[in-house]
PDB file as gemmi writes it, atoms N, CA and C in Angstrom:
CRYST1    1.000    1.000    1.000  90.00  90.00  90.00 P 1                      
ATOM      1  N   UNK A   1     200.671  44.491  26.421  1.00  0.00           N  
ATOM      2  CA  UNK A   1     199.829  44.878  25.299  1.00  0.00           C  
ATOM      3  C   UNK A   1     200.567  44.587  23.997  1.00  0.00           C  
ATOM      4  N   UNK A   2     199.598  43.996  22.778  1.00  0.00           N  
ATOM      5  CA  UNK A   2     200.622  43.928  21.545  1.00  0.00           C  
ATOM      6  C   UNK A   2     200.766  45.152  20.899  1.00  0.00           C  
ATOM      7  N   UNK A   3     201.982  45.158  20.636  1.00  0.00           N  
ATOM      8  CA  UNK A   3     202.809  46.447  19.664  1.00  0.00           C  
ATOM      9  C   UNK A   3     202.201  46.272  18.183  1.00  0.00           C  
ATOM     10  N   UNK A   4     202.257  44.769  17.769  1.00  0.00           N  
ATOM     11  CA  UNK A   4     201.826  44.975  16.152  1.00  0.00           C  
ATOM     12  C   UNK A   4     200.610  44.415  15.771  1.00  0.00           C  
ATOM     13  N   UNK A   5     200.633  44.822  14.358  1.00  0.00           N  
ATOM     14  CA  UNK A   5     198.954  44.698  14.094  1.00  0.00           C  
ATOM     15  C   UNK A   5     198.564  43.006  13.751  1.00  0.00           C  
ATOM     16  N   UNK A   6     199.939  42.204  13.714  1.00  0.00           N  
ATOM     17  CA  UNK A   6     199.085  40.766  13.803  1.00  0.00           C  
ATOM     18  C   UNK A   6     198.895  40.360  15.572  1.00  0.00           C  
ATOM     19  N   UNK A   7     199.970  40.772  16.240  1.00  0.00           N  
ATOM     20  CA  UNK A   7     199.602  40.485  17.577  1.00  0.00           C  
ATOM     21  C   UNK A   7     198.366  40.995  18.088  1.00  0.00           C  
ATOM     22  N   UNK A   8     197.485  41.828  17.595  1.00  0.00           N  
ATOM     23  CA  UNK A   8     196.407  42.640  17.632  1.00  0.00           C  
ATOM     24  C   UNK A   8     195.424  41.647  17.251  1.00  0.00           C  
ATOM     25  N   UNK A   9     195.120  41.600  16.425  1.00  0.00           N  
ATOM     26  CA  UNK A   9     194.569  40.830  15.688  1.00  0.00           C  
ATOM     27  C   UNK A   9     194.561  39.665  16.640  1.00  0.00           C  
ATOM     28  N   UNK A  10     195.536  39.025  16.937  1.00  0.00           N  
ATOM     29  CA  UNK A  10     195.461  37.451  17.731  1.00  0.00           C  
ATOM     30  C   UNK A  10     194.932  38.002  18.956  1.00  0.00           C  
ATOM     31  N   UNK A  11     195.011  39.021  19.786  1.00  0.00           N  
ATOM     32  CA  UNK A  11     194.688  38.952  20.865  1.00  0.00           C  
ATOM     33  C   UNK A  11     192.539  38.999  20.644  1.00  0.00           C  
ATOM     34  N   UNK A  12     192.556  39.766  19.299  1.00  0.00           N  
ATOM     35  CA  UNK A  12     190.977  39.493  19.569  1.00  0.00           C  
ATOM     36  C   UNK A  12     191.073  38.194  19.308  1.00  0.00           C  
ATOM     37  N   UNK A  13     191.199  37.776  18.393  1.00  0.00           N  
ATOM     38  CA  UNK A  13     190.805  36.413  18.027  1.00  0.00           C  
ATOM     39  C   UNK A  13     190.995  35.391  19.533  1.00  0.00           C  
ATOM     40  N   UNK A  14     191.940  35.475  20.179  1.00  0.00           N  
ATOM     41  CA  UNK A  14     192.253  34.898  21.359  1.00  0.00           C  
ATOM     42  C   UNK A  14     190.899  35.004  22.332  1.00  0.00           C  
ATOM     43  N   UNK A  15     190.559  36.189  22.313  1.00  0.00           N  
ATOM     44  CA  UNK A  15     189.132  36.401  23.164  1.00  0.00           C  
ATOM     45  C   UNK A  15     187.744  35.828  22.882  1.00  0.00           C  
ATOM     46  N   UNK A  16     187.044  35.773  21.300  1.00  0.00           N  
ATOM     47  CA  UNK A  16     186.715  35.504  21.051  1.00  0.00           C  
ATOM     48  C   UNK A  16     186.901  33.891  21.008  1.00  0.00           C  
ATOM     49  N   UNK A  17     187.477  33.435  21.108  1.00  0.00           N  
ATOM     50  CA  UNK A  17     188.131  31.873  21.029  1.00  0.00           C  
ATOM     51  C   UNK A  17     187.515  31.333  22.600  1.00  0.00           C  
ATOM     52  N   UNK A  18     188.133  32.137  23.456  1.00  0.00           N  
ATOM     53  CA  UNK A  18     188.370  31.859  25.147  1.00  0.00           C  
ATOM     54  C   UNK A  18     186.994  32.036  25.291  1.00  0.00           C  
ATOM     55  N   UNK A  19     186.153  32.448  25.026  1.00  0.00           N  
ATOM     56  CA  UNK A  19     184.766  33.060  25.256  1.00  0.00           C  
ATOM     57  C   UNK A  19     183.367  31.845  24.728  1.00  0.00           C  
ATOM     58  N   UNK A  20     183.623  31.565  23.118  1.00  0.00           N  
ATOM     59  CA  UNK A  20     183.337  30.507  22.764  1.00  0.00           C  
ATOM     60  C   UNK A  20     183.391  28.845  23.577  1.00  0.00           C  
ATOM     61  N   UNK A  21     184.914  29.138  23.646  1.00  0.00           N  
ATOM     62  CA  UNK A  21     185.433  27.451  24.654  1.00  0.00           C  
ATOM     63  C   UNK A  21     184.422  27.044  25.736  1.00  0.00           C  
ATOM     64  N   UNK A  22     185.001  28.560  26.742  1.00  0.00           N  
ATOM     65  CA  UNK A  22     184.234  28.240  28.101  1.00  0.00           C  
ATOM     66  C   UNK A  22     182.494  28.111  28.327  1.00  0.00           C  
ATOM     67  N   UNK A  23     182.169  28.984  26.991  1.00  0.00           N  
ATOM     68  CA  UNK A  23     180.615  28.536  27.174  1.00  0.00           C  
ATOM     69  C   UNK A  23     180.537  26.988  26.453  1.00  0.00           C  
ATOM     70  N   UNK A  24     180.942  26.064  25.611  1.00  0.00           N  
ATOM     71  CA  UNK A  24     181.329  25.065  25.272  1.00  0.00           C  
ATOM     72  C   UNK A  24     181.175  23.927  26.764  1.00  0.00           C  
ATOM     73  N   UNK A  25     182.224  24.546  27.605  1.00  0.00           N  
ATOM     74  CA  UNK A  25     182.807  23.250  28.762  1.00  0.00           C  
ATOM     75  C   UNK A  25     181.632  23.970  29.702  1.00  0.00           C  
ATOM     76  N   UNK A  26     181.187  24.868  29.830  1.00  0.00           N  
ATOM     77  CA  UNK A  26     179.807  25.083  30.730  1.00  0.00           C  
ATOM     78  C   UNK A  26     178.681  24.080  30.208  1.00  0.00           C  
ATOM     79  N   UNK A  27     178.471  24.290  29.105  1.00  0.00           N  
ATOM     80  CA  UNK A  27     177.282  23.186  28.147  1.00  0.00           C  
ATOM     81  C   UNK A  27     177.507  21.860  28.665  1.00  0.00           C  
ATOM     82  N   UNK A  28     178.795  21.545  28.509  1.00  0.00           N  
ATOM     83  CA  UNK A  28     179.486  19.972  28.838  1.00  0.00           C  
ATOM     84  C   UNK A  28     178.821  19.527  30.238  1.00  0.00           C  
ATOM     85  N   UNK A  29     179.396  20.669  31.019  1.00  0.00           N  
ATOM     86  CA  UNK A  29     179.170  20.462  32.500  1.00  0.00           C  
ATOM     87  C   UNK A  29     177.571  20.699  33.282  1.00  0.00           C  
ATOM     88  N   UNK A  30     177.281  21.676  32.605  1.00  0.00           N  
ATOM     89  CA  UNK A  30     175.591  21.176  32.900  1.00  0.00           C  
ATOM     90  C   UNK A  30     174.762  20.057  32.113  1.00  0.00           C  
ATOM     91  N   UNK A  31     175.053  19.606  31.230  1.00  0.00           N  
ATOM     92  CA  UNK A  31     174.696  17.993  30.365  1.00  0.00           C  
ATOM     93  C   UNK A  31     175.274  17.526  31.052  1.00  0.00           C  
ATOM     94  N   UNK A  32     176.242  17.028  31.918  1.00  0.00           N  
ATOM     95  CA  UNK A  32     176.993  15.983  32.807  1.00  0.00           C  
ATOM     96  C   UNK A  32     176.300  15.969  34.139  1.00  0.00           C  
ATOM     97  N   UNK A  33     175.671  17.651  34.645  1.00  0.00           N  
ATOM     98  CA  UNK A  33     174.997  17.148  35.677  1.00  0.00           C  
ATOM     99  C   UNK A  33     173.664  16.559  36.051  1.00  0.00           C  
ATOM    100  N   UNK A  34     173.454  17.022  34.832  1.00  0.00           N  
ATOM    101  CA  UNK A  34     171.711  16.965  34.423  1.00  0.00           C  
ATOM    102  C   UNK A  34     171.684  15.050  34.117  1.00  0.00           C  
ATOM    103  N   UNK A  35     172.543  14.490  33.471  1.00  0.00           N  
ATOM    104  CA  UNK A  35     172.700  12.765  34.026  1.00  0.00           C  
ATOM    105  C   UNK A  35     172.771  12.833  35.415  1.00  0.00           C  
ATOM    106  N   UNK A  36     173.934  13.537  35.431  1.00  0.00           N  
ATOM    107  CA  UNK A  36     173.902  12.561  37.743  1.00  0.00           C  
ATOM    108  C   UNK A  36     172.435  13.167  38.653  1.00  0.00           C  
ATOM    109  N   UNK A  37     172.151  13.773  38.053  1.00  0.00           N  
ATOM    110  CA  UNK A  37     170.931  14.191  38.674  1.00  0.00           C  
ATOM    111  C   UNK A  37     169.792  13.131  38.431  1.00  0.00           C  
ATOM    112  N   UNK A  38     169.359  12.984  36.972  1.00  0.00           N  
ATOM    113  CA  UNK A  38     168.787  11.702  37.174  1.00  0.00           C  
ATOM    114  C   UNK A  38     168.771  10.586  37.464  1.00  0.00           C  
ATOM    115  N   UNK A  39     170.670  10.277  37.605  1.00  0.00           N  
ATOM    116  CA  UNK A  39     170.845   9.042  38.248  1.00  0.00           C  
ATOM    117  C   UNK A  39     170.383   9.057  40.097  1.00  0.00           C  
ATOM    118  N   UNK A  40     171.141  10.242  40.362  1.00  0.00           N  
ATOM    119  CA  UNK A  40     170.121  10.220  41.756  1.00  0.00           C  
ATOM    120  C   UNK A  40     168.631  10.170  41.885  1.00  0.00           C  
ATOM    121  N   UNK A  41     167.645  10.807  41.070  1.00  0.00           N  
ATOM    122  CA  UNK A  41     166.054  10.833  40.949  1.00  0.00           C  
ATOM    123  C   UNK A  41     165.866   9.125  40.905  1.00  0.00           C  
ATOM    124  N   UNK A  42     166.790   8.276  40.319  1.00  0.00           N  
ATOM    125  CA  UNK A  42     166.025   7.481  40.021  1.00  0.00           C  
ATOM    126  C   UNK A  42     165.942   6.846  38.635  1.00  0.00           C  
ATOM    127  N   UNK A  43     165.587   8.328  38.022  1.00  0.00           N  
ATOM    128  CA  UNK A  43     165.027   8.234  36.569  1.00  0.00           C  
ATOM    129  C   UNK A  43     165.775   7.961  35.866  1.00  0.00           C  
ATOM    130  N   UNK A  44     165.733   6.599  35.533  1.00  0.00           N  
ATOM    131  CA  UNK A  44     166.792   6.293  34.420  1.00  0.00           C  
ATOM    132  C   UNK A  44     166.538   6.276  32.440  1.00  0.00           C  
ATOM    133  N   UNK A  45     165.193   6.706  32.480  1.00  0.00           N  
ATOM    134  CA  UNK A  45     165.004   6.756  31.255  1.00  0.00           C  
ATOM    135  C   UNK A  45     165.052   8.070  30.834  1.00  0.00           C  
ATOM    136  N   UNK A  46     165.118   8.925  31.578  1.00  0.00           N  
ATOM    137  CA  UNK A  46     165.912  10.753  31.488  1.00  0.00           C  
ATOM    138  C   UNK A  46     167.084  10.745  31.648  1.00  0.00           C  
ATOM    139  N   UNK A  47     167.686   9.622  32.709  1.00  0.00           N  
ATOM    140  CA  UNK A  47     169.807   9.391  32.669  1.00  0.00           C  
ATOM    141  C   UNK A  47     169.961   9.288  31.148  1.00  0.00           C  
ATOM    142  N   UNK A  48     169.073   8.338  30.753  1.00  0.00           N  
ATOM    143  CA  UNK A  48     169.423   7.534  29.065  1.00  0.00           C  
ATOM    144  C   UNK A  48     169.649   8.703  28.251  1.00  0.00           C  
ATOM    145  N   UNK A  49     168.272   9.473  27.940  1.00  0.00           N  
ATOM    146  CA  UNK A  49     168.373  10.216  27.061  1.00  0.00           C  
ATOM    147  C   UNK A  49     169.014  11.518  26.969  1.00  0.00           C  
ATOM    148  N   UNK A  50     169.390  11.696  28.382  1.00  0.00           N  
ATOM    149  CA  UNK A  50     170.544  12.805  28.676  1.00  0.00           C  
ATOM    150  C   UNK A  50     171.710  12.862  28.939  1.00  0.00           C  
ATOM    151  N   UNK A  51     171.611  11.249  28.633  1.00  0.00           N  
ATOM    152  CA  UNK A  51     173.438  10.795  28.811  1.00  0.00           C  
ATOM    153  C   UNK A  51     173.793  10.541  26.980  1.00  0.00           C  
ATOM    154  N   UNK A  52     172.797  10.329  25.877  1.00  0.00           N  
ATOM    155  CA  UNK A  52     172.904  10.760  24.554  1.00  0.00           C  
ATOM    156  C   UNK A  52     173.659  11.979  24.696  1.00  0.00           C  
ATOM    157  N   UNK A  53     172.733  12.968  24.776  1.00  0.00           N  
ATOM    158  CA  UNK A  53     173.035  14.633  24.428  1.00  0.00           C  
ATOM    159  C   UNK A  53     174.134  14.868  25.007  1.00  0.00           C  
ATOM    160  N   UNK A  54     174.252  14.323  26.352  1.00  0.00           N  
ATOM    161  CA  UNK A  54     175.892  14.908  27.367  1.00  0.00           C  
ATOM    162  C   UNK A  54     177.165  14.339  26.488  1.00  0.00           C  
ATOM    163  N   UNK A  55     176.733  12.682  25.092  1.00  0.00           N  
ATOM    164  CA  UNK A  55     177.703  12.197  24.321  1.00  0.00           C  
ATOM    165  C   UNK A  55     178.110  13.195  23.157  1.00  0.00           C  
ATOM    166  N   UNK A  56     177.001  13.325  22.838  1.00  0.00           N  
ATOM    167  CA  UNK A  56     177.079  13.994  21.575  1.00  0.00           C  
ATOM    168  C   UNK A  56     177.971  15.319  21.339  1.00  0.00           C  
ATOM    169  N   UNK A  57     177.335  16.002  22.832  1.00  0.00           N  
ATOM    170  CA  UNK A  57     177.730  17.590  23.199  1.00  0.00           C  
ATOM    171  C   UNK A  57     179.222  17.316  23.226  1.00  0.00           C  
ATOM    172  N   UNK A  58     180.171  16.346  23.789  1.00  0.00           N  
ATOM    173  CA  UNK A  58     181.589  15.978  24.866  1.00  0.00           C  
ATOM    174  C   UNK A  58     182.012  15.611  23.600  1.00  0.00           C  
ATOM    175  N   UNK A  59     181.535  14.713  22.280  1.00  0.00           N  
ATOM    176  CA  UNK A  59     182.449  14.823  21.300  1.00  0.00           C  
ATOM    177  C   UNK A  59     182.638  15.725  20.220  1.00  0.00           C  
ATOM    178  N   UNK A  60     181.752  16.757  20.311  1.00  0.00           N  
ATOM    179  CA  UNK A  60     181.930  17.582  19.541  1.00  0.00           C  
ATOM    180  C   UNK A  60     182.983  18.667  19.948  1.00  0.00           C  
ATOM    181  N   UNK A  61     182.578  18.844  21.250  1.00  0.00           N  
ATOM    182  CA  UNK A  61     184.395  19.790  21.649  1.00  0.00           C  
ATOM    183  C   UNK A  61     185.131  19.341  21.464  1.00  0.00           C  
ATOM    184  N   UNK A  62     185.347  18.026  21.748  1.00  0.00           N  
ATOM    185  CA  UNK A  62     186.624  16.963  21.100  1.00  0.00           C  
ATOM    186  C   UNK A  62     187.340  17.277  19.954  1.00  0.00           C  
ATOM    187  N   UNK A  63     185.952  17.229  19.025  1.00  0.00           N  
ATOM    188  CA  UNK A  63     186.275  17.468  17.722  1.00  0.00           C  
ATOM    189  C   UNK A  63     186.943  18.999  17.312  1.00  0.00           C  
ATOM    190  N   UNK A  64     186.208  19.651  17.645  1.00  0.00           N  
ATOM    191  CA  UNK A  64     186.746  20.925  17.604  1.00  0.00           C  
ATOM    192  C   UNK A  64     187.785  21.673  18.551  1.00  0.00           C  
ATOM    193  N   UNK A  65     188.823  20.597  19.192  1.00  0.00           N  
ATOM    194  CA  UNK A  65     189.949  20.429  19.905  1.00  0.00           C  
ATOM    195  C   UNK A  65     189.224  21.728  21.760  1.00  0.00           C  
ATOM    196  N   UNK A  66     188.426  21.963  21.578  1.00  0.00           N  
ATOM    197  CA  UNK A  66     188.205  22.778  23.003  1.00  0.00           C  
ATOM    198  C   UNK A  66     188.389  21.701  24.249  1.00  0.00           C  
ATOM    199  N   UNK A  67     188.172  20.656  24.323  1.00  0.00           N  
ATOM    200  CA  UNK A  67     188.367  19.639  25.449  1.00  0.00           C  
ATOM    201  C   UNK A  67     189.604  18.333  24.821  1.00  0.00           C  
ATOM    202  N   UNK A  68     190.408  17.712  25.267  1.00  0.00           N  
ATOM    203  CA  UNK A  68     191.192  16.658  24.867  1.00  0.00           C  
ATOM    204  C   UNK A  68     190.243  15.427  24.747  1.00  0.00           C  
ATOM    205  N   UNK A  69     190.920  14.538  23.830  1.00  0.00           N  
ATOM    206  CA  UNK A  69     189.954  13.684  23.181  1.00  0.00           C  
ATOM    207  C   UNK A  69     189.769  12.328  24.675  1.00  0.00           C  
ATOM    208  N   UNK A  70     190.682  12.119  25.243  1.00  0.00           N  
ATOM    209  CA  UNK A  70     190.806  11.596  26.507  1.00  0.00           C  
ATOM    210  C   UNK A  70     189.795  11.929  27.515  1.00  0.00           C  
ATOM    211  N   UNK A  71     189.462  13.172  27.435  1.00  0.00           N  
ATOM    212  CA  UNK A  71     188.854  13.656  28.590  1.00  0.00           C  
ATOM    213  C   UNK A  71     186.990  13.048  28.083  1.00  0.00           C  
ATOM    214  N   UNK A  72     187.112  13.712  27.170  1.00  0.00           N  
ATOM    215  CA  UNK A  72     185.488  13.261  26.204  1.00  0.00           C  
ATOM    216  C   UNK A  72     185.658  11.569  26.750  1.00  0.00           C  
ATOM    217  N   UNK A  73     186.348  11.172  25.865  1.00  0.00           N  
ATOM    218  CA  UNK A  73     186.412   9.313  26.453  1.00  0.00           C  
ATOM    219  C   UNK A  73     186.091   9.197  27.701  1.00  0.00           C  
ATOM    220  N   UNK A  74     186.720   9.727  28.484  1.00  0.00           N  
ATOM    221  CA  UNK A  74     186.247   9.442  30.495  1.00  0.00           C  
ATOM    222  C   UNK A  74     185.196   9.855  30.641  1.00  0.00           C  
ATOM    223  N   UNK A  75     184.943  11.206  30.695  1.00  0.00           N  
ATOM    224  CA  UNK A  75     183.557  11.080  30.883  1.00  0.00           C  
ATOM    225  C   UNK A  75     182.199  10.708  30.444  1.00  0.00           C  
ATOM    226  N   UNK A  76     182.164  10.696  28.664  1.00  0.00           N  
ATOM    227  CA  UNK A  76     181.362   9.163  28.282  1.00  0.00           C  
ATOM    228  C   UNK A  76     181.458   8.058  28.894  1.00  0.00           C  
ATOM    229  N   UNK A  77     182.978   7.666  29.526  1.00  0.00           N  
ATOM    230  CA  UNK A  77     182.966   6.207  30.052  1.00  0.00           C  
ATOM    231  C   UNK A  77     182.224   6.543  31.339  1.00  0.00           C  
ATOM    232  N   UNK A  78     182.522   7.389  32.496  1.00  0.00           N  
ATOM    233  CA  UNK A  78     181.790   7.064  33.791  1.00  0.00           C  
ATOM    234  C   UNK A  78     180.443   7.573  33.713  1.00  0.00           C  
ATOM    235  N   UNK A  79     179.961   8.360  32.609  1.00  0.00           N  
ATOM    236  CA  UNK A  79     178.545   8.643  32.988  1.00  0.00           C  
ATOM    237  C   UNK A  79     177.588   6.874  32.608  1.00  0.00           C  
ATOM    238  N   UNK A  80     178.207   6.462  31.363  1.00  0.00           N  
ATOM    239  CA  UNK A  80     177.653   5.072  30.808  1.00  0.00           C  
ATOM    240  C   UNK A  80     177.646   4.359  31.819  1.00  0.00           C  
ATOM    241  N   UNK A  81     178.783   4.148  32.663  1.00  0.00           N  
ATOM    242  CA  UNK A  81     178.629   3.363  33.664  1.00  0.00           C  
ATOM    243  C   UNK A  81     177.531   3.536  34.871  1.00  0.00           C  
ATOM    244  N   UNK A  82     177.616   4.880  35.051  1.00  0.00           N  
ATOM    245  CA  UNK A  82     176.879   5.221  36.567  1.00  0.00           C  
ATOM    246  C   UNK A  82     175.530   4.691  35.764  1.00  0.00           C  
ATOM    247  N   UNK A  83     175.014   4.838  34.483  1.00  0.00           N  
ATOM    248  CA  UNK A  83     173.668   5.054  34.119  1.00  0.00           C  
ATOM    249  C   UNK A  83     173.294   3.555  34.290  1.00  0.00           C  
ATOM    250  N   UNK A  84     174.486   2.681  33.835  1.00  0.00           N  
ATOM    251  CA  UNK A  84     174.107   1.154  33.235  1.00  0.00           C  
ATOM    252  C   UNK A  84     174.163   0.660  34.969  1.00  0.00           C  
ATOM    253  N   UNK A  85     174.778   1.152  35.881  1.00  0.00           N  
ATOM    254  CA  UNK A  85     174.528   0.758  37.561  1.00  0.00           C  
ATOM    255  C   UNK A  85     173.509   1.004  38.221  1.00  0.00           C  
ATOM    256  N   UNK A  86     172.732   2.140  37.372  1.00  0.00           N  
ATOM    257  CA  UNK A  86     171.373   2.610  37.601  1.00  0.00           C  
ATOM    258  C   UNK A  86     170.586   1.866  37.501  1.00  0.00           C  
ATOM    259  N   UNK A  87     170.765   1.334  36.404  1.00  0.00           N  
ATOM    260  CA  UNK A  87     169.810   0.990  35.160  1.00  0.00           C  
ATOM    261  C   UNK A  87     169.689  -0.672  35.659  1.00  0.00           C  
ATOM    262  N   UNK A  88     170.494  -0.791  36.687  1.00  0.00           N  
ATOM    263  CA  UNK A  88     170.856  -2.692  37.166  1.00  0.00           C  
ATOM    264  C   UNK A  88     170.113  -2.685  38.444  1.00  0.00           C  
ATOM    265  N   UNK A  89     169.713  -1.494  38.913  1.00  0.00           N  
ATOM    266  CA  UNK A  89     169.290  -1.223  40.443  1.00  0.00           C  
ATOM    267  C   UNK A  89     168.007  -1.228  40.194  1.00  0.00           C  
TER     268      UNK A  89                                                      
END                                                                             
């Protein structure tokens, strides 16, 4: 437990932080499945437009350091791909 009143202070802020993030990389991860899902349906003009939003969503945590900027890059790169392998089928 913290003894002083800035360690206090950080531990809310710490919670509030941790709480924010993970609903963040939940968002990420249901926009990531909601593409492979349409890549399995088929539907590639719902992959398209939900592989936008899954971009948009993955660089904005980026931006706001909750995910590494690497990680955003990969998975923009393999969802583009699975969609554009879709999209060839």
């Amino acid at each position: 437990m913290p003894n002083s009143k800035s360690a206090k202070k950080r531990l809310r802020q710490d919670a509030v932080r941790r709480t924010r993030n993970r609903a963040v990389k939940s968002t990420i991860k249901t926009q990531v499945r909601k593409v492979r899902e349409a890549i399995t349906a088929g539907d590639v003009a719902t992959a398209e437009t939900e592989l936008r939003l899954a971009a948009k969503r993955v660089d904005k945590a980026a931006a706001a350091g909750v995910v590494h900027a690497n990680m955003a890059a990969r998975v923009k790169s393999r969802l583009s791909a699975a969609v554009k392998t879709a999209k060839g089928k």
